[in-house]
N, C-alpha and C positions, 0 to 999 in steps of 0.2 A: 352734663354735670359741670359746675364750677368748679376750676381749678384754680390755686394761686400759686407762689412759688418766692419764696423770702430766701434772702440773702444773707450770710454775717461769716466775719475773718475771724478766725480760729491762731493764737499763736501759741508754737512749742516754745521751750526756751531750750529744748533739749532733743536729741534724735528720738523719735520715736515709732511703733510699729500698731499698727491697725489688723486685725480681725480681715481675714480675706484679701491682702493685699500683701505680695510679697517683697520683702526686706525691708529694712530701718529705713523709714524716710529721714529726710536734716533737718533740724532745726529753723525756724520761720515761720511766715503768718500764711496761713491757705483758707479760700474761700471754701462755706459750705454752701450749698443750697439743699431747701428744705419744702418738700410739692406736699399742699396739703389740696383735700377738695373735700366743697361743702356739703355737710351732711343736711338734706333736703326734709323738708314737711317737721320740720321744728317751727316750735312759736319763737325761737331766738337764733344767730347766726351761732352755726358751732364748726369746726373745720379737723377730720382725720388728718395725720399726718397717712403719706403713702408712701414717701422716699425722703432718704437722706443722699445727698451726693458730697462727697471731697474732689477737688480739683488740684491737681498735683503736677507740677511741672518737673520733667524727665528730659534730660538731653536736648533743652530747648522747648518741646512740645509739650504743651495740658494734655493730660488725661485725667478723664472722668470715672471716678469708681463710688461703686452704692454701698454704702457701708451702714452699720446698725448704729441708732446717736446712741445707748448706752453705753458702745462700747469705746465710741467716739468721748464723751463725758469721762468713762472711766481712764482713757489716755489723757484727757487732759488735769484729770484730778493726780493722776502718778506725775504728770511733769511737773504740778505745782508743788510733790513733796507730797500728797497725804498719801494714807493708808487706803486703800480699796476693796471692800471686804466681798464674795460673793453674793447674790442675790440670798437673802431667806438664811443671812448666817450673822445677825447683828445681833438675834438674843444669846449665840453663841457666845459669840466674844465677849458680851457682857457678861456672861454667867463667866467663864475662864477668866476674867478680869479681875471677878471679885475671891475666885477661890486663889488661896496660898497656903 
C-alpha cells in the first residue's frame, strides 16, 4: 500500500488545549503531519487520511501525539476568535438566532 505523509506549521497566538493531551500547551507554531494512503483500483488517484500527528516540544524534547484534525481545526478556529459550534447543531443556532 502507498503511503505519503505532508507536512504544515500550525500557529496559536494563544495557550491552547488539545483532545487527548494533557494540559494548556503555550502559544507558538508546531508542526503537524498528516499520513494518508492510496486508495487502490480507482480510475483516478484519491488518498485516506489515516493519522494526524502534533509535535510538541516539552522540556527540551519533541513528542509526538495523534490527535483528531477536527478538533485540531476546532482549536485553531477558538484561537482565531470565532465561535465553534458542535457537529449537527448549525440549524440550531440558526433557528435560536432568528426567534426573539
Amino acid at each position: 500500500m502507498t503511503m505519503r505523509t505532508t507536512r504544515k506549521t500550525v500557529t496559536f497566538t494563544r495557550p491552547f488545549h488539545l483532545c487527548g493531551i494533557d494540559g494548556l500547551q503555550p502559544a507558538g507554531a508546531y508542526d503537524v503531519d498528516t499520513d494518508e494512503e492510496l486508495i487502490e483500483d480507482l480510475s483516478f488517484a484519491a488518498w485516506r487520511r489515516v493519522a494526524t500527528m502534533i509535535h510538541l516540544r516539552r522540556a527540551g524534547v519533541t513528542q509526538v501525539y495523534r490527535i483528531d484534525p477536527v478538533h485540531l481545526d476546532a482549536s485553531l478556529l477558538r484561537d482565531a476568535g470565532m465561535t465553534v459550534l458542535p457537529p449537527g447543531n448549525d440549524s440550531q443556532a440558526a433557528e435560536s438566532g432568528r426567534r426573539t
